[in-house]
C-alpha positions as CSV (number, residue, x, y, z in Angstrom):
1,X,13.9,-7.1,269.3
2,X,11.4,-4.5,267.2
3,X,9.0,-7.3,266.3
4,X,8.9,-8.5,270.3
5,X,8.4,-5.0,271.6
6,X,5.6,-4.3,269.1
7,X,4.5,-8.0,270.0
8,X,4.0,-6.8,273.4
9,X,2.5,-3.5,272.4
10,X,-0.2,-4.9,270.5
11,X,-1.3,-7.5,273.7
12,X,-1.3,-4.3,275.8
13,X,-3.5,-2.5,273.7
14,X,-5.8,-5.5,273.1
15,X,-5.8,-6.3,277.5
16,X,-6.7,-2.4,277.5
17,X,-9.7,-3.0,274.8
18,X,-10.8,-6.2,276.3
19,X,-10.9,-4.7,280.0
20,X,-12.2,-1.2,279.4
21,X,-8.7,0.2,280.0
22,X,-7.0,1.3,284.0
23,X,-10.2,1.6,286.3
24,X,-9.8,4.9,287.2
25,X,-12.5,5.1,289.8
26,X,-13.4,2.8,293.3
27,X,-15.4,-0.3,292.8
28,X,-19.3,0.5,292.5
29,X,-18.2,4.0,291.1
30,X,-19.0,4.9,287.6
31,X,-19.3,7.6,285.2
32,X,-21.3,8.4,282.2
33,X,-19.7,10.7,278.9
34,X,-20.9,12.5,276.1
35,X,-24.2,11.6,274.5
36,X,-25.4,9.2,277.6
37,X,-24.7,11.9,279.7
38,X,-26.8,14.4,278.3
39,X,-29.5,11.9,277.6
40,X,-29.6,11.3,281.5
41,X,-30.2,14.5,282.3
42,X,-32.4,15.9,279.8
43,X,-35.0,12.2,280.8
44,X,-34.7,13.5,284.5
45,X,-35.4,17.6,283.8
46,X,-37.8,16.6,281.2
47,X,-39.7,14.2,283.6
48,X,-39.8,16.5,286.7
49,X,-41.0,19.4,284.1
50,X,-44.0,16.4,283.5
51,X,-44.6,15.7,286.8
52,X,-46.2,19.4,287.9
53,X,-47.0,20.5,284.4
54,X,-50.4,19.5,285.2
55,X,-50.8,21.7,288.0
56,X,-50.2,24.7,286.2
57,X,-52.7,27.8,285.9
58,X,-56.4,28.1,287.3
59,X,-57.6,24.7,286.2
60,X,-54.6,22.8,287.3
61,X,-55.0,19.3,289.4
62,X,-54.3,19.0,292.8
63,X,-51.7,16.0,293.7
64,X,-51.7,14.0,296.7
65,X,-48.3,12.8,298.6
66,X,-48.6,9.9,300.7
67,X,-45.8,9.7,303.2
68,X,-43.4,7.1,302.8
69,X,-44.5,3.5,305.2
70,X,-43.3,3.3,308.6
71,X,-43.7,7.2,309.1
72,X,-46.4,7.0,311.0
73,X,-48.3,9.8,312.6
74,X,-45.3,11.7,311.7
75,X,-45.9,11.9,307.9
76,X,-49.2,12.7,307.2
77,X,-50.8,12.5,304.0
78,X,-50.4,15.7,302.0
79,X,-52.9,16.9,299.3
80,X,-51.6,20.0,297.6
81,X,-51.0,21.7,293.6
82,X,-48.1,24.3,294.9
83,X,-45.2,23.4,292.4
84,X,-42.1,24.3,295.6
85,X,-44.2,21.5,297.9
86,X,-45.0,18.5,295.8
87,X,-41.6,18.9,294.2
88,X,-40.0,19.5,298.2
89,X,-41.5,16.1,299.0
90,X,-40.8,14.1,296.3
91,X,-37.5,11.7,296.5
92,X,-35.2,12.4,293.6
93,X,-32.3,10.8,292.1
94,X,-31.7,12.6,289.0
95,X,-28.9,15.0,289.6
96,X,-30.3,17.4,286.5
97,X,-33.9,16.7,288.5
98,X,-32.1,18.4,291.8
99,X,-31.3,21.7,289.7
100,X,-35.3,21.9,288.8
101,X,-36.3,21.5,292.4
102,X,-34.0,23.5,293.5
103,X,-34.7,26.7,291.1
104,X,-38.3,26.0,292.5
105,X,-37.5,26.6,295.9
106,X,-35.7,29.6,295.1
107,X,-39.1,31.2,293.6
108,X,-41.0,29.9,295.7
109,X,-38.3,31.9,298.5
110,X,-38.1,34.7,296.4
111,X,-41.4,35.8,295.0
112,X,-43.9,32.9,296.8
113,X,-45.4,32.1,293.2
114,X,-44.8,31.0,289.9
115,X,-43.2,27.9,291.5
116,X,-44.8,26.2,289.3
117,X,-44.0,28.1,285.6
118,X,-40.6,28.1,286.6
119,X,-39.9,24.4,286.3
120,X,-42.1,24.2,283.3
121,X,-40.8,26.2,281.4
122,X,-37.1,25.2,282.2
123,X,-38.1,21.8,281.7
124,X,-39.6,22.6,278.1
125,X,-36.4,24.7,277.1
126,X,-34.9,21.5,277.6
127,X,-37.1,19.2,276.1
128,X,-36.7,21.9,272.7
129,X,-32.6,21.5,273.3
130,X,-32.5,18.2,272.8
131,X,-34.8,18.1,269.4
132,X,-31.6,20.4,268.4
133,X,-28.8,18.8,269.8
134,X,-30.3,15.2,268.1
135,X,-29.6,16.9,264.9
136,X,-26.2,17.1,265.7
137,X,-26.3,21.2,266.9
138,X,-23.2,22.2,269.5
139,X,-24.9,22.2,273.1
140,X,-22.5,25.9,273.5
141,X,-24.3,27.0,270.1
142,X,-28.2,26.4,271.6
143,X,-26.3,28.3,274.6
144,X,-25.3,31.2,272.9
145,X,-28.8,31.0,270.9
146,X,-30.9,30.8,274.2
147,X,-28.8,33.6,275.8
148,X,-29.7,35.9,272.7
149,X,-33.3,35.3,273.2
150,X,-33.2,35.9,276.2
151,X,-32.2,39.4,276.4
152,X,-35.2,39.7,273.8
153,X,-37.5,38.6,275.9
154,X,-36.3,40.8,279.0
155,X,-36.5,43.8,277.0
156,X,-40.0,43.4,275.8
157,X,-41.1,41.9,279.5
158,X,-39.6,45.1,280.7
159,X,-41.4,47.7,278.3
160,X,-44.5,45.9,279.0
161,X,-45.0,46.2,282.6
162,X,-47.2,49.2,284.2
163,X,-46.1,50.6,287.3
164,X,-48.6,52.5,289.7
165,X,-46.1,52.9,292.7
166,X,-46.8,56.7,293.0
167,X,-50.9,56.6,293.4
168,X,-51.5,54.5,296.6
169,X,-55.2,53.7,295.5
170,X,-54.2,52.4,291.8
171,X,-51.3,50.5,293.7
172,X,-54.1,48.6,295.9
173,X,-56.5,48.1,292.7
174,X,-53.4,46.4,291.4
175,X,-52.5,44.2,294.2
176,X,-55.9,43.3,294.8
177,X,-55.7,41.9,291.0
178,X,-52.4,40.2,291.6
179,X,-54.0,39.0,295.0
180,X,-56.9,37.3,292.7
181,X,-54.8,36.0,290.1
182,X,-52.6,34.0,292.4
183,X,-55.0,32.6,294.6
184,X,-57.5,31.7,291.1
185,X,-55.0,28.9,290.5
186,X,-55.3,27.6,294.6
187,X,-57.5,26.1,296.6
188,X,-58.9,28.8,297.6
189,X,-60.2,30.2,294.2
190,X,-64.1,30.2,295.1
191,X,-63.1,32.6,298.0
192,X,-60.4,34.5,295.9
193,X,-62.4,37.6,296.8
194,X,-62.5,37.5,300.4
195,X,-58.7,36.4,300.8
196,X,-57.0,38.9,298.4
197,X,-58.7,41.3,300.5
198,X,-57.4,39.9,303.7
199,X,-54.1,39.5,302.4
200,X,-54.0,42.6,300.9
201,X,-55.3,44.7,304.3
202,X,-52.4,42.5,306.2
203,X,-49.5,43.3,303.5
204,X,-50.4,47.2,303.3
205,X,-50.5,47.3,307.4
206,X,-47.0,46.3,307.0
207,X,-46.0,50.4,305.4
208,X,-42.9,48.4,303.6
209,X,-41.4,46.8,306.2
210,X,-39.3,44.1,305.5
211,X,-40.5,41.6,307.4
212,X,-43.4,39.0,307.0
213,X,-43.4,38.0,310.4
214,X,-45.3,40.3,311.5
215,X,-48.2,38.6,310.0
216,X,-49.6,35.6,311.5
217,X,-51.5,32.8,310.2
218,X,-53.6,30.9,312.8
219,X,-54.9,27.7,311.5
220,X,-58.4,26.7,313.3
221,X,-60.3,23.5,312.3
222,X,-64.5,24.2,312.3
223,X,-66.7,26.3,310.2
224,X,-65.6,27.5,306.5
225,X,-63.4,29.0,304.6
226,X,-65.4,31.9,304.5
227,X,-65.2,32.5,308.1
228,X,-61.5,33.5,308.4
229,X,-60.8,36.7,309.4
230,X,-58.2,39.0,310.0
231,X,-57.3,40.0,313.5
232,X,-55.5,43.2,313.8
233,X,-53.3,42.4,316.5
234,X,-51.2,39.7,317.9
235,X,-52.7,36.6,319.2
236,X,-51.5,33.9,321.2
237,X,-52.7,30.2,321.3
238,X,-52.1,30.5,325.3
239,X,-54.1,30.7,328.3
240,X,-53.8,33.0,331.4
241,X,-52.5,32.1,334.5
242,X,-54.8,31.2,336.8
243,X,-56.9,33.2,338.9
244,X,-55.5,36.1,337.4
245,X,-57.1,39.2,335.6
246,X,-58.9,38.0,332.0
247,X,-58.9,41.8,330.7
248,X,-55.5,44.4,331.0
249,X,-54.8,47.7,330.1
250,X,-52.1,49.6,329.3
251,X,-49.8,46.7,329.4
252,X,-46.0,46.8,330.2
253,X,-44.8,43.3,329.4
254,X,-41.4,41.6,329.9
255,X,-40.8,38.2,327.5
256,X,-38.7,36.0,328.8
257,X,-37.0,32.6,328.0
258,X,-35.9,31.6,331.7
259,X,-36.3,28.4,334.4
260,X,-39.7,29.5,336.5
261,X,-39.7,25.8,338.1
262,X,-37.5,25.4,340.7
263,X,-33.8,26.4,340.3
264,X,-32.6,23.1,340.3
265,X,-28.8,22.4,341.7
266,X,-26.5,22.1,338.3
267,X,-24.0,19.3,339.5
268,X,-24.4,16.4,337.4
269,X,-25.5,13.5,339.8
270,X,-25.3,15.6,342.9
271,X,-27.1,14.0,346.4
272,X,-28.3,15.8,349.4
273,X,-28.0,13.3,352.3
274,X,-30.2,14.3,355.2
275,X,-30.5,13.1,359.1
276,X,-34.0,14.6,359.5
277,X,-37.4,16.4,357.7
278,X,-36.3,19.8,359.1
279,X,-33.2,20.0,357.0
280,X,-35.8,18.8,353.7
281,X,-37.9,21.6,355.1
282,X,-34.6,23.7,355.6
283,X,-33.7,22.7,351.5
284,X,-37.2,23.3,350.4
285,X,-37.5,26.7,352.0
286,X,-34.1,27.8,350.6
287,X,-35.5,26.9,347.4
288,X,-38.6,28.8,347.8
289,X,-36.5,31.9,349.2
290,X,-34.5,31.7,345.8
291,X,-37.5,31.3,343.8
292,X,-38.9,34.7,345.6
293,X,-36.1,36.8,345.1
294,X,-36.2,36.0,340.9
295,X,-40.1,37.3,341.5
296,X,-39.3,40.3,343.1
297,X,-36.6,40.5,340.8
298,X,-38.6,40.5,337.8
299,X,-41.3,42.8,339.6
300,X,-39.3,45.1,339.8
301,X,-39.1,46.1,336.2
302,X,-42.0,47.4,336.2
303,X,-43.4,45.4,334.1
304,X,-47.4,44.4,334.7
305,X,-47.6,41.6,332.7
306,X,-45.0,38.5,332.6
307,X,-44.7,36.2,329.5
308,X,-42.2,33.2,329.4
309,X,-41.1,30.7,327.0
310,X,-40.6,28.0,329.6
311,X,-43.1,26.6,332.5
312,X,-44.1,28.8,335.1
313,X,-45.1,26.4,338.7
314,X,-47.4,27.2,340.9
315,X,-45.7,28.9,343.3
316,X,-44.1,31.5,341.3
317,X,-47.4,32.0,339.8
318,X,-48.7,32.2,343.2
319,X,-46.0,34.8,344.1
320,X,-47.1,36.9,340.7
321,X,-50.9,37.2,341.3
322,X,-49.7,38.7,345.0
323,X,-47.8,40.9,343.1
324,X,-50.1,41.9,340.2
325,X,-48.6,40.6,337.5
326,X,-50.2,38.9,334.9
327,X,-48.3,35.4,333.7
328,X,-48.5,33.6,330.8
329,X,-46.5,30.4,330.4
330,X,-45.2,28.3,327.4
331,X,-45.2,31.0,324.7
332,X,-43.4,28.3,322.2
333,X,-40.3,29.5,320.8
334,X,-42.0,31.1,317.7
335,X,-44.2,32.4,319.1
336,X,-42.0,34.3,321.8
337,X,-39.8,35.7,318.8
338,X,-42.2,36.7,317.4
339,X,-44.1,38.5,320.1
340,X,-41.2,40.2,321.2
341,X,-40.7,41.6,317.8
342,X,-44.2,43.2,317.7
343,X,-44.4,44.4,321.1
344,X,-40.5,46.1,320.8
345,X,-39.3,44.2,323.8
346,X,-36.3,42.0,324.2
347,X,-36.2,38.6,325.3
348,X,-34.5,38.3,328.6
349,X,-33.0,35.5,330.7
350,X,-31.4,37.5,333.4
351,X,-32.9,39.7,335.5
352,X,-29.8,41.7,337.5
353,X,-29.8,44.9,335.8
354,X,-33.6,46.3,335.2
355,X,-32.4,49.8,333.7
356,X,-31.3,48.0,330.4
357,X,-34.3,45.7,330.1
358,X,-36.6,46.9,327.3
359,X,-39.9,46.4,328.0
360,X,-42.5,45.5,325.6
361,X,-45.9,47.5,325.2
362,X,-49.5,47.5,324.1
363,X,-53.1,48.9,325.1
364,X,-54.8,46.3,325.7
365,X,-54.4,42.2,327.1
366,X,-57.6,40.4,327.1
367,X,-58.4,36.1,326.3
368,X,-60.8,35.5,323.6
369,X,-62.3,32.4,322.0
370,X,-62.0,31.6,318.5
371,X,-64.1,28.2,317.7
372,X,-63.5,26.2,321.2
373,X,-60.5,27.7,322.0
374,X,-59.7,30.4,324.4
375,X,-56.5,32.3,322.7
376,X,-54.8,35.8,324.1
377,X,-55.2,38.8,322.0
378,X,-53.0,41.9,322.4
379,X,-54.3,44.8,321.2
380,X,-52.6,48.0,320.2
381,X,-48.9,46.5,320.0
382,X,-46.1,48.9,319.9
383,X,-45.3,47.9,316.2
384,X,-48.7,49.0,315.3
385,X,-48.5,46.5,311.6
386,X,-48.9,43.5,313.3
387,X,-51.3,41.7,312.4
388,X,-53.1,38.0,312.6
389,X,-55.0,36.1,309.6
390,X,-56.9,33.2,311.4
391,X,-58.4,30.4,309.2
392,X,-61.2,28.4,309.6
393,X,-62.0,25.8,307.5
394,X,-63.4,21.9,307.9
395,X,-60.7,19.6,308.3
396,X,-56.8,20.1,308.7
397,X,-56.0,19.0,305.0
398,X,-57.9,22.1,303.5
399,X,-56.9,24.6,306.3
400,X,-53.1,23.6,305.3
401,X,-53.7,24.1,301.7
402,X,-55.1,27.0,302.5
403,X,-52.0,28.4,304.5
404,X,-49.8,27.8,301.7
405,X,-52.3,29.4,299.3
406,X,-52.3,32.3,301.2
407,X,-48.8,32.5,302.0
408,X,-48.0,32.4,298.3
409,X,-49.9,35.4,297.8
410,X,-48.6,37.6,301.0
411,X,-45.4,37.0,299.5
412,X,-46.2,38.5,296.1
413,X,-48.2,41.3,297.6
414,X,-44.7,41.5,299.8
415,X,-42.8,41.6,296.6
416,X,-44.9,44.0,294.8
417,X,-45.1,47.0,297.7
418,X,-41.2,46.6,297.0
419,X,-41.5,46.3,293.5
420,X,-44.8,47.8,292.1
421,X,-44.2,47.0,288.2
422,X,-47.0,44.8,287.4
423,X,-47.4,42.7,283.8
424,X,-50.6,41.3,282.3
425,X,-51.3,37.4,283.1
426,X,-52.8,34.4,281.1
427,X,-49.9,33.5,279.1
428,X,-49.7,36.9,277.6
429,X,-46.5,38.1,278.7
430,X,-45.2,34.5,277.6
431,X,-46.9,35.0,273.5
432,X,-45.3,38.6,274.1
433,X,-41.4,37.8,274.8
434,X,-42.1,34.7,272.2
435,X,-43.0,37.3,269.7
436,X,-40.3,39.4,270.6
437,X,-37.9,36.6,270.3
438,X,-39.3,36.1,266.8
439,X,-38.7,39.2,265.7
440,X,-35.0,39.2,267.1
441,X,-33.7,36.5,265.0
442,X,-34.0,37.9,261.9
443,X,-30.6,39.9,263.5
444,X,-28.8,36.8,263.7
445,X,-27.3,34.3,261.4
446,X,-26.4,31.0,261.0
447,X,-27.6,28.2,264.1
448,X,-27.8,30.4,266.8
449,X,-31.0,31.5,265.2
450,X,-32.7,28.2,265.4
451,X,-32.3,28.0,268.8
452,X,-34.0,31.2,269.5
453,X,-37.0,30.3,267.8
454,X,-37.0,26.9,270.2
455,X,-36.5,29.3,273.3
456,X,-39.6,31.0,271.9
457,X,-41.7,27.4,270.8
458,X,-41.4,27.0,274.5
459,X,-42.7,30.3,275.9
460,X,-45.7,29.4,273.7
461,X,-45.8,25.8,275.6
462,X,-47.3,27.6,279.0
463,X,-50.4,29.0,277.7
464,X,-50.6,25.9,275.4
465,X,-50.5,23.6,278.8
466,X,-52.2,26.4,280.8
467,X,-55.3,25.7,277.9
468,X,-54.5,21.5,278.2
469,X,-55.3,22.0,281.7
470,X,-58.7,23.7,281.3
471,X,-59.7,20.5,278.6
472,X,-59.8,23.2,275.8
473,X,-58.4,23.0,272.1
474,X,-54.7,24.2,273.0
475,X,-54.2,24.5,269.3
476,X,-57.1,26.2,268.6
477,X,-56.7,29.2,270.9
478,X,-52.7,29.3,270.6
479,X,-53.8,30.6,267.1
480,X,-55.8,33.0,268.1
481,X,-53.7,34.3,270.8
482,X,-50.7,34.3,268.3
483,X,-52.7,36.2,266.0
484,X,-53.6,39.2,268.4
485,X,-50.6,39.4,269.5
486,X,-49.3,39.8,266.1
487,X,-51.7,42.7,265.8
488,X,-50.1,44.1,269.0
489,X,-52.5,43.5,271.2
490,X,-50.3,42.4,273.8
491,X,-52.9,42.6,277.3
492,X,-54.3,39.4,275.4
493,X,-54.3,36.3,277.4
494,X,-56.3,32.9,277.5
495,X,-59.5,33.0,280.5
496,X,-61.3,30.2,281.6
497,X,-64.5,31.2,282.2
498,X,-65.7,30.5,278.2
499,X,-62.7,29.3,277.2
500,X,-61.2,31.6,274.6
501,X,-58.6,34.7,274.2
502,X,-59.7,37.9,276.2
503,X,-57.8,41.2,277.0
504,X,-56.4,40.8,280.7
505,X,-56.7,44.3,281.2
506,X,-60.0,44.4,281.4
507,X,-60.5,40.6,283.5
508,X,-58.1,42.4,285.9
509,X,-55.9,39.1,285.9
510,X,-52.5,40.9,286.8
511,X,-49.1,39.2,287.9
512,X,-45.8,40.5,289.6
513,X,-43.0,41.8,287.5
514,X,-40.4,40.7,289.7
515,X,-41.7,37.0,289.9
516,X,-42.4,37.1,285.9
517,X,-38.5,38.2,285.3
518,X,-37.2,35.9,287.6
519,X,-39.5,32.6,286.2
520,X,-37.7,33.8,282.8
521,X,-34.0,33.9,284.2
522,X,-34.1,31.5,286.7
523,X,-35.4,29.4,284.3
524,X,-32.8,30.0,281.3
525,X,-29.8,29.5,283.3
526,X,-31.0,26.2,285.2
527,X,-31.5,25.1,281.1
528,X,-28.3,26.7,280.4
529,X,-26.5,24.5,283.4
530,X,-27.4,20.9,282.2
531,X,-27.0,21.8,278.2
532,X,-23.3,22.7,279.5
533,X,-23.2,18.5,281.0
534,X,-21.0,16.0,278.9
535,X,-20.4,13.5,281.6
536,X,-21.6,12.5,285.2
537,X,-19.5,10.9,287.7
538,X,-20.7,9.0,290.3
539,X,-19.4,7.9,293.7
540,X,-19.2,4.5,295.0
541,X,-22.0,3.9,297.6
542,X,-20.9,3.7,300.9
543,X,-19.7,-0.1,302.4
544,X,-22.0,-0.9,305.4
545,X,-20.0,-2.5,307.7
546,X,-21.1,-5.8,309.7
């Protein structure tokens, strides 16, 4: 009876060796362990890391997205070197990928740049991982290694930055810098000039409020880049009613999101049957009566000039001019938020109890033209920081490059009046915290220490691909960088210009603290997440049925 049952045993164990043992998961599911695992997602971090390194810094390429076939007009061809967009429009099915793009479009929410650094740099932590967890290193060991470098490299990042936030004239110098720096590495470099100082006036017109929407960014084809402008003011891409008054003062304005066509009769398939034209005539007039009193309504507000987000018909326009009132129609839904925001007025739908309307104001109403297009410009809003940034520029490719360009670096300026540390740029701060790092692990023993000096190998990557980038000798002036900074000269950074190590201080090539510390962090723990992966499980795709 032994010799049976162990008989039986060993067939079960062989059936289990022959058949990969119970099928845990559906049919087309699957899962992959340990070493595979990792492999997987240190290929697919590794390879999005490659994808934008070569956008990086001032002398970075530009990419060009082509939309998928069968988009049509819909998806038009894209041509870009912003880290968040390219890496937004590419299709990804790397799950270790998806934490890369998604740490992007946190910076790129957060601070507007470094969108670019962040996914380097988390990509070449990784790439150094795995040369350390091939030689058979514990993925929690290079954890606990890369989390003691990276207090290091906080602590020096924080002792190095300057902060001017108490002289408002240093504060601009500095943003004006930042402004440059960001925009050197953008389409918009030859200009860099010109739009730091626009986005600069627009960001300090703000006096720290939190809220960017206060600037807007008018795109209009014709001309050059050097033609944009800022607009001090709001401006609408609308056109007056007709017939009515081009130029208005003293303006008080109601916005409004409400049916100015006729007030159709709700019931779903309702019919009016009629024996004769007078009772149309009858309907029709009852319509027009209705119509009349929401005028007189609205008039009586007090308002002067009328601005709704839905189609205003003739007659009710009609009934306006008789009145006075200026109407402008179609305000698109952005644009009425918007507007409503900077003039201080609500947006209405009902009209019943005038007393708790608030009314939006501003000095002056008049219609403009800005290339071949007549816009409306209000002047002296109530929230006096509004502002508008129009762009001119040859064709619609560059005039959206340009809008993300400058977006990048209203949101830095935005981060800096919040935060007004500053840090030197150039891949200084990055031979900095590696030095730092350096110096910290002679406090540590045992294998932790190795991984420190791989966190700092790749800080030293970004200036070494920043200098790839420019077709210079990476090698050659990552000495010389790592030698002055040895010597403590720590403002030293890599320009472009003649290709060799400079003091950033002088160049005036500054960057934000706040998107510096959170490249570093953000950065760190996205490596952090996928060392911490030993298996991937994946579900079974989804039967189509018929």
């Amino acid at each position: 009876q032994v010799t049976i049952r162990s008989e039986e045993r060993g067939v079960a164990a062989m059936h289990k060796l022959l058949t990969g043992g119970p099928n845990l998961y559906k049919e087309g599911a699957g899962e992959e362990k340990g070493e595979n695992a990792r492999l997987q997602a240190f290929v697919g971090a590794v390879a999005i890391g490659d994808l934008v390194k070569s956008t990086l810094g001032p002398r970075g390429m530009d990419k060009i997205l082509q939309p998928l076939p069968g988009e049509g007009a819909r998806g038009s061809t894209t041509v870009t070197n912003d880290g968040a967009t390219i890496l937004k429009s590419v299709w990804i099915d790397n799950p270790a990928a998806k934490i890369l793009v998604d740490i992007s479009k946190t910076q790129d929410s957060e601070c507007g740049d470094g969108t670019t650094s962040v996914v380097v740099l988390a990509a070449e932590l990784l790439r150094n991982a795995q040369f350390l967890i091939e030689q058979k290193m514990h993925p929690q060991v290079v954890i606990k290694g890369y989390r003691a470098a990276l207090a290091a490299a906080r602590k020096k990042l924080e002792s190095l930055a300057v902060d001017h936030g108490k002289d408002p004239d240093a504060l601009r110098q500095d943003m004006l810098k930042i402004a440059r720096t960001t925009l050197s590495s953008k389409l918009l470099k030859h200009e860099k000039d010109h739009y730091a100082t626009l986005a600069v006036d627009a960001v300090l017109r703000l006096k720290g409020k939190p809220n960017l929407d206060y600037i807007q960014v008018i795109k209009k084809p014709g001309g050059s880049l050097k033609d944009s402008f800022l607009e001090e003011g709001f401006i609408l891409e609308k056109k007056i009613g007709v017939g009515q008054k081009k130029v208005l003062e003293n303006c008080n304005i109601l916005v409004a999101n409400c049916q100015m066509d006729t007030d159709k009769i709700k019931i779903y398939g309702a019919r009016v049957k009629v024996d004769n034209f007078e009772a149309v005539a009858e309907i029709e007039k009852a319509e027009k009566d209705k119509m009349k009193a929401k005028v007189e309504r609205i008039v009586k507000h007090g308002c002067n000039v009328f601005i709704n987000r839905q189609l205003i018909y003739n007659y009710p326009d009609q009934l306006f001019k008789e009145h006075g009132v200026m109407a402008i129609e179609h305000s698109d839904f952005d644009g009425t938020e918007r507007l409503a925001a900077v003039l201080g007025a609500d947006i209405t739908s009902t009209f019943d109890n005038p007393e708790e309307t608030k009314l939006g104001f501003c000095k002056k109403i008049e219609e403009i033209m800005i290339g071949e297009d007549k816009v409306i410009k209000f002047s002296g809003c109530a929230q006096g920081q509004a502002c508008t940034i129009v762009l001119r520029g040859a064709s619609t490719h560059i005039l959206d490059e340009a809008e993300r360009s400058l977006h990048d670096a209203l949101a830095v300026l935005f981060q800096t009046v919040q935060e007004t540390r500053v840090v030197h740029g150039g891949g200084a701060m990055e031979m900095a915290m590696a030095n730092a790092v350096l110096d910290d692990m002679k406090n540590f023993e045992g294998k932790a220490s190795l991984a420190m000096e791989q966190f700092a190998k790749a800080l030293q990557q970004i200036p070494a691909i920043l200098a790839d980038n420019g077709g210079f000798d990476a090698a050659e002036l990552l000495g010389k960088l790592r030698a002055a900074h040895a010597r403590g000269e720590h403002s030293m950074g890599l320009e472009f210009t003649k290709g060799g190590v400079a003091d950033m201080a002088d160049l005036g090539i500054l960057e934000s603290y706040r998107s510096k510390m959170s490249q570093l962090c953000s950065a760190a723990e996205a490596a952090e997440m996928i060392l911490r992966v030993n298996e991937i499980i994946k579900n079974a795709p989804r039967q189509r049925e018929g």
